[in-house]
N, C-alpha and C positions, 0 to 999 in steps of 0.2 A: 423687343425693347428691353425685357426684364433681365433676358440673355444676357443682353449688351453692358445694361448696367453693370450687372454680375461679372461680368469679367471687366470691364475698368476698373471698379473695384480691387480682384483682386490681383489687377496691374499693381494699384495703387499699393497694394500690398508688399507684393514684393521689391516695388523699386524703395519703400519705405522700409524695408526688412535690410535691403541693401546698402543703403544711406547709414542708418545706424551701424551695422555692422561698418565700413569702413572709415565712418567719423568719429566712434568710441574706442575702439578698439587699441591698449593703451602701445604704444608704440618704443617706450622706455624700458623694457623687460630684458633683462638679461639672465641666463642661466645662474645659477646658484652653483659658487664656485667647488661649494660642496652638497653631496647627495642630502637633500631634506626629507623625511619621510614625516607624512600626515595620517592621520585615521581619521574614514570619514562612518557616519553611521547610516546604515540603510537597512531599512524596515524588511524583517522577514517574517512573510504572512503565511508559509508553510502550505505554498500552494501546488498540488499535484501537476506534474506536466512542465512547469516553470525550469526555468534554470537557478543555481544557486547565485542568490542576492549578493555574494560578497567575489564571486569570482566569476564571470563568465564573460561573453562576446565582449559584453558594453563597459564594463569594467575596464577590460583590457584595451580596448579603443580609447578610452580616455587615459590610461597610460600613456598610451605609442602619442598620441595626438597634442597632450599635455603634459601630460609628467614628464616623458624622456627628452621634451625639447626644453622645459627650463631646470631638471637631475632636479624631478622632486619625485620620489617615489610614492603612488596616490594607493591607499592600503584602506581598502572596504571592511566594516565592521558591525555584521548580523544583528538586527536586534529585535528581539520576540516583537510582534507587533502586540499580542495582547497580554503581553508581561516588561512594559516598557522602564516603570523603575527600576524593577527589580534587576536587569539586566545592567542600566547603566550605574547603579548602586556598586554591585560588583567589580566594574569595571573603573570607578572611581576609586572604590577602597583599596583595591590592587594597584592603584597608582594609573593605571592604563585608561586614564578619561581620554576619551575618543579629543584630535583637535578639535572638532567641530563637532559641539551639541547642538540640537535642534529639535524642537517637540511642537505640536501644532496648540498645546495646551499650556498658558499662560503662567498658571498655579506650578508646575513642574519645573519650567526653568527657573521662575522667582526662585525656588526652592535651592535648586542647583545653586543658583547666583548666592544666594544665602548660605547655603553650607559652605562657600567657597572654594567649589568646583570650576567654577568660570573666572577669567581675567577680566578685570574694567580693558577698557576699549577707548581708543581715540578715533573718533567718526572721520575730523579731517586726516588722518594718515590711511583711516579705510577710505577716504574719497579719492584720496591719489594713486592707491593701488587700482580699486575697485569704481572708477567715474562713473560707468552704465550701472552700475548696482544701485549706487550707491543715488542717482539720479532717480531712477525707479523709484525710489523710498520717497523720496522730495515729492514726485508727480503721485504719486500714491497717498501722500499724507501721513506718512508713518513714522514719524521722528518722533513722534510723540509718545512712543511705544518704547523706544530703546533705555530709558531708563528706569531704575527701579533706586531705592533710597539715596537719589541722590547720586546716583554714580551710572555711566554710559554701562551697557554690557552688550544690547543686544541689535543687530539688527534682521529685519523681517521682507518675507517674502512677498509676493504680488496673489494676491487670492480672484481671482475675475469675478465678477457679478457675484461677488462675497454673501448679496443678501436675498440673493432668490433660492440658493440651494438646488440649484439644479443638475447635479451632476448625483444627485440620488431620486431616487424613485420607487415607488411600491406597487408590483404588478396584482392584478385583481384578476380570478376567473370570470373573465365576462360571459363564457359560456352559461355556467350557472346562473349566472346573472337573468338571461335570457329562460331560462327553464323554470325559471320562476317569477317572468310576466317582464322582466326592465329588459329596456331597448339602449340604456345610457346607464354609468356608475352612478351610483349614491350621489347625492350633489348635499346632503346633508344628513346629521344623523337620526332624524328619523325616518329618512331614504336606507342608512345603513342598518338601523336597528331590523328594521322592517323587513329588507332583504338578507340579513341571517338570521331570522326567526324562518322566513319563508324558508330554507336551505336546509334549517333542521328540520320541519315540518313534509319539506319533500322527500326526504328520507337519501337527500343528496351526498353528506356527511354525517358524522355525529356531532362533532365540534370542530367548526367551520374556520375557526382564528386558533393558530400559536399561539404562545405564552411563556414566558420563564420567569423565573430572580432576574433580578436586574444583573449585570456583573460592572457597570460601571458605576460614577456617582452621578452621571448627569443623567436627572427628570427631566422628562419630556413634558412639563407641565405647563409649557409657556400659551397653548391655546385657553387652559384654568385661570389664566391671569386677568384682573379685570381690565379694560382698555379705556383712558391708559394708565397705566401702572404707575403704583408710588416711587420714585424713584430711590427714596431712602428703603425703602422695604427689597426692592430690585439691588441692591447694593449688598443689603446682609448677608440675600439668601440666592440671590441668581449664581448658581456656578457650575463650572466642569467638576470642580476639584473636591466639591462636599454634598452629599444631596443634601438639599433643601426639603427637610422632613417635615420638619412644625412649621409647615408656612400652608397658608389656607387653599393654593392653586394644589398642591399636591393631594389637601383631601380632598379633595374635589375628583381630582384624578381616578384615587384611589377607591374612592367613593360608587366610581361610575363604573369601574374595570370591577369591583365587588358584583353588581347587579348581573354585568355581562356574565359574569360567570356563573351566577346562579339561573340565568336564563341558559345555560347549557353552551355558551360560545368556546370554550375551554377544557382542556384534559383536565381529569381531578388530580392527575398526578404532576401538573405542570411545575410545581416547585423543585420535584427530582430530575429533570432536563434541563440542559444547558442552555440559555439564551446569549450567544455571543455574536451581533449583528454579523451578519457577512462570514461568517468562521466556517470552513469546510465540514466543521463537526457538531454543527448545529441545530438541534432537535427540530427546532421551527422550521429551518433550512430543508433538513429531509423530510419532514411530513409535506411541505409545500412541493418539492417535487415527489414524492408519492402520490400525488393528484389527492389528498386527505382532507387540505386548510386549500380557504377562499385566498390569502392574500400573504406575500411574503417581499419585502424590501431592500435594495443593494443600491450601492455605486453602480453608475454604467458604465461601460468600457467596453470597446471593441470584441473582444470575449471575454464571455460569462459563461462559464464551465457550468454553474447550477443552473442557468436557464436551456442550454444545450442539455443541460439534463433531464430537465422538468419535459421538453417537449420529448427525448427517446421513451419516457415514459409515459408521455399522454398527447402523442403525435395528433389527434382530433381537437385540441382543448384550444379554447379561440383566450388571450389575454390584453388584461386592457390596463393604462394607468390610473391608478385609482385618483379622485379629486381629491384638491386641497381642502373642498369645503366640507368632505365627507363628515367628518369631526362636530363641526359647529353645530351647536344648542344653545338656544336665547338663554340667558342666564348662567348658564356652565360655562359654555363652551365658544370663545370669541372669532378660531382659526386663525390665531396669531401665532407664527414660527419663531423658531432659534434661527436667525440670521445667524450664517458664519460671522468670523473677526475679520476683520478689514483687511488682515493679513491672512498668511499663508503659516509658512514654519516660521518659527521665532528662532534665530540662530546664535551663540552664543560659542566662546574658545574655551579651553582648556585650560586652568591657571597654571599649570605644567607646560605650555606652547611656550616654544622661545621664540624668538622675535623674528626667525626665520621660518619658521612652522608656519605662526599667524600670517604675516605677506604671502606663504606659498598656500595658504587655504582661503584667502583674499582674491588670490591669484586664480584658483579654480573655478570661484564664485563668478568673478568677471569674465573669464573665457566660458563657462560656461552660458552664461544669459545673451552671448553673442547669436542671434537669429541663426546662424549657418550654422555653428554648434548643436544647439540646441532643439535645431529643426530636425539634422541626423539624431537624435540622443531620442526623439519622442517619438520617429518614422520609420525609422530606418536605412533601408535599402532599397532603392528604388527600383521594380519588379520581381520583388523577393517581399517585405512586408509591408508597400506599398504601392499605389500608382498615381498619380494626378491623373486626376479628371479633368471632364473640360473647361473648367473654369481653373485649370492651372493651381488648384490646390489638392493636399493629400488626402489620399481614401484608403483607408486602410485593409489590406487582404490579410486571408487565413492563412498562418506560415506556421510550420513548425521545422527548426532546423537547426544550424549554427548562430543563426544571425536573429534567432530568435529576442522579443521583444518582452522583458520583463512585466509584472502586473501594471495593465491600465497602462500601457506604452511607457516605460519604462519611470512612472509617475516617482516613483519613489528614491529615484536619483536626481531627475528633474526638480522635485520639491523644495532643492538647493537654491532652487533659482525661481519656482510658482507652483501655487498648489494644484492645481489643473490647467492640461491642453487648452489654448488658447488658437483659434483659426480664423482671423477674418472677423466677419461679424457673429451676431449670439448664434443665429439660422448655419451660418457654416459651420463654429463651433460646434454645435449640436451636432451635424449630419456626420461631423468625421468623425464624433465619438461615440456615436449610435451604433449599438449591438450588429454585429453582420455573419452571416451562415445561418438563421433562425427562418422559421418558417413565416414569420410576421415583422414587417419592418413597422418600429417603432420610433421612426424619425417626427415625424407630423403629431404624432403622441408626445413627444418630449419637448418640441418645441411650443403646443399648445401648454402645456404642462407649465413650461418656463412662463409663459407670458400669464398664465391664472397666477404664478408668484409672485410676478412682476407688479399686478394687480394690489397684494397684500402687502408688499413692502412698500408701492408708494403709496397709501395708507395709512404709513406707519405703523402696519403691522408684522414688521420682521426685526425685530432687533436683538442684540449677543447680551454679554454677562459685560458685567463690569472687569474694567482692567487697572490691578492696581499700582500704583506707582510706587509701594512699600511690601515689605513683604508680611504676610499675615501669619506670626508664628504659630499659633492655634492652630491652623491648619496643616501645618506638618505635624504636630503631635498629635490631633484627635479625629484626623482624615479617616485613618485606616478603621478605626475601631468603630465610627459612626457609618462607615458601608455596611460592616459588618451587620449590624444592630438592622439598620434598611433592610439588606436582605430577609431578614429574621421577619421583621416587623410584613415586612409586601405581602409576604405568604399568610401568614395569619391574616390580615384585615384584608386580603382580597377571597379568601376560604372563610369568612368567620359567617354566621348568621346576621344578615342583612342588619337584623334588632340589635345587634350586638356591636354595630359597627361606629356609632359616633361615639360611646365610652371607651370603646379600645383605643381608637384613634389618639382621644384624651390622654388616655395612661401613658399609648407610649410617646408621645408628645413631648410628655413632658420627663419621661426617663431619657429621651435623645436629648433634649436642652440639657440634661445634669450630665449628660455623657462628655461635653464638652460643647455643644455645637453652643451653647449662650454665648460662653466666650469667644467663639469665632464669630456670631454675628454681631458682639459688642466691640468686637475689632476689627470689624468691616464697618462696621457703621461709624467710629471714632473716626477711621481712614478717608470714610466718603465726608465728613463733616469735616474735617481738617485739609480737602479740597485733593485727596490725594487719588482719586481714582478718575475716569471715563465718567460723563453724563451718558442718561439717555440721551437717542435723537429724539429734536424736535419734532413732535408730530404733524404733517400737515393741516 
């Protein structure tokens, strides 16, 4: 019977895959009597093995397929994944702003929009190029996103199950786990304290957990937050784009990651290693596959070159998902996540697009999110990097060829149109995007994983940053200079002597408020009181 279901299902699917495609699909399109050439951007994450992000198979397929049937020439454009300003900064100042910007971080296009990189926008002439897109946003709820002081700039992508987070994950050695008495992961943290004290003590490791500097500005402190949280305090200080240094969830943070360290969880030299989540050149990255550290974290995707790595080097080692509730401590520590944004990429033009640019990268967006498109763009080729299974959806094979499949099926092209593969339901979703060639399938792991999230967000305990409706100039002047200072700051108060640690915190406290961050949470908080930002959700 479960069978049965399962494939009506995904009937249901494709005759509704079908439906849209032939009912959207805009029918008024005519070539451009002249050649249009657009710049699109796509992330390059400088991944071994891969093809080049700005030229290859897939690239080229969406030339032949779109560009050469309405003479628009579609012209791909590299951009460091973990140097994303810096790259589109040059590329503005040079005049050569990509047509289509797009960043998954809020604070960066406001920015763009504000320098005057981006063109205002009119949504009903994007609805008549772009109707499925532009549709999408409506049933998504996202209109309310596309403006910033007053003026239309942006519109946004589809992000699925936005507030479970489930397309990342933290593997744990559950062997170890076992060699020192647990049958199941941590289910809390004095489940985890407990079991890496045991690990040092069994002479398993030396120091069981990575560690670096931060290199970004988002703290992960949203489990330190009390439940539920001020909303005007969540407004100043919740961001991607500044850490939130003098706000009290971060001593708390930093408080606890001080102790771990001095209970030995930690290199002493971790402030000279690189902490850059997911980056091939990752200190935390290679000691986790050196079989060295209990626990290391990524996107899943079909393949995962470090975890293909981690088992040629510890082909016995059995690994598990680590829980969500690992974290939680009465009073510290609530287990409340960073929900994603309810969107995907935030898209934004070029105030240099002329009016034939924008309609032909309008024009991409809408052939793009067409189900038959888009189905090729994320699978491929059917018996080459993919096959249907019996339930008549795709399962993804190991290919390496011509027709190879960019990082995370070719997500970062896709992105134009959703931030993640979408299949069916969460359970199909999940199984086609579950790791495959690995000694251990991690399907039943991730979807368990998904539903303990699912658990915390409707709780109300998963929700994002505030999104502002103006732009907060403080933050583009004293962004950079206040990571800096973080950096500075994490190393000392997570190395200092425990005694020493609620006066340091003090001091620099309050040299990061004079550094400028006052001024940005006094123009976050004018912004949220003058009705200009996102609430929180209501909590159930």
């Amino acid at each position: 019977m479960k069978k049965l279901i399962s494939l009506l299902l995904a009937l249901c699917l494709v005759l509704s895959l079908a439906s849209v495609a032939s009912a959207d699909v805009p029918t008024d399109w005519e070539p451009f009597a002249e050649r249009v050439k657009i710049t699109v951007p796509v992330y390059d994450r400088s991944k071994v093995g891969y093809p080049a992000v700005d030229d290859n198979y897939w690239t080229q397929w969406i030339q032949k397929e779109f560009g050469d049937k309405y003479n628009i020439d579609v012209q791909y454009v590299a951009i460091p994944r973990g140097d994303v300003m810096t790259k589109y900064s040059m590329l503005i100042a040079a005049e050569e702003t990509p047509t289509i910007l797009m960043e998954y971080d809020y604070p960066k296009v406001a920015q763009w929009a504000n320098d005057g990189a981006m063109t205002e926008i009119n949504l009903e002439e994007f609805a008549k190029v772009a109707p499925t897109f532009y549709q999408a946003m409506v049933d998504n709820n996202q209109l309310g996103y596309t403006d910033i002081n007053g003026k239309t700039y942006f519109v946004l992508t589809e992000r699925p199950y936005y507030d479970t987070t489930f397309t990342y994950a933290t593997f744990v050695r559950m062997d170890w786990l076992r060699q020192v008495g647990y049958d199941h992961v941590p289910q809390s943290y004095e489940e985890t304290k407990d079991a890496m004290n045991k690990i040092i003590e069994a002479g398993i490791t030396k120091q069981p957990l990575g560690l670096g500097v931060p290199t970004s500005a988002y703290i992960t402190n949203f489990g330190f937050r009390d439940f539920p949280v001020d909303e005007a305090e969540w407004a100043m200080h919740s961001s991607l784009g500044t850490p939130g240094f003098s706000w009290y969830p971060t001593e708390r943070m930093l408080k606890r990651t001080n102790a771990e360290y001095h209970m030995g969880w930690y290199s002493s030299e971790f402030d000279l290693e690189k902490d850059s989540r997911g980056a091939s050149t990752d200190q935390t990255q290679t000691d986790f596959i050196n079989g060295v550290t209990y626990s290391y974290g990524g996107y899943i995707a079909n393949n995962m070159p470090w975890l293909d790595a981690f088992y040629q080097n510890n082909p016995d080692a059995e690994l598990a998902i680590a829980s969500v509730y690992a974290g939680v401590e009465e009073g510290v520590n609530t287990g409340a996540i960073r929900a994603d944004n309810p969107f995907g990429m935030i898209v934004g033009f070029s105030s240099l697009a002329t009016e034939d640019q924008l309609k032909a990268a309008w024009m991409l967006m809408e052939w793009m999110i067409q189900p038959e498109n888009l189905f090729t763009l994320e699978n491929g080729i059917e018996g080459e990097t993919y096959k249907l299974n019996d339930m008549g959806l795709p399962e993804m094979l190991e290919y390496e060829g011509e027709h190879m499949l960019n990082h995370n099926n070719n997500i970062d092209m896709t992105c134009l149109v959703h931030a993640s593969k979408k299949v069916g339901t969460i359970e199909q979703t999940i199984t086609q995007m579950s790791p495959v060639g690995l000694p251990q399938d991690f399907t039943q792991m991730l979807i368990d994983n998904y539903y303990e999230l699912r658990k915390l967000a409707d709780k109300g305990l998963a929700y994002s940053d505030p999104v502002f409706a103006v732009a907060i100039e403080s933050e583009s002047e004293y962004s950079a200079t206040l990571l800096s200072l973080y950096q500075e700051y994490y190393a000392k108060l997570v190395k200092c002597d425990p005694a020493e640690f609620d006066a340091l915190y003090a001091q620099f406290s309050q040299e990061f408020l004079d550094a400028g961050y006052q001024e940005i949470i006094d123009e976050r908080l004018a912004a949220y009181e003058a009705g200009n930002t996102t609430k929180l959700p209501v909590a159930p």
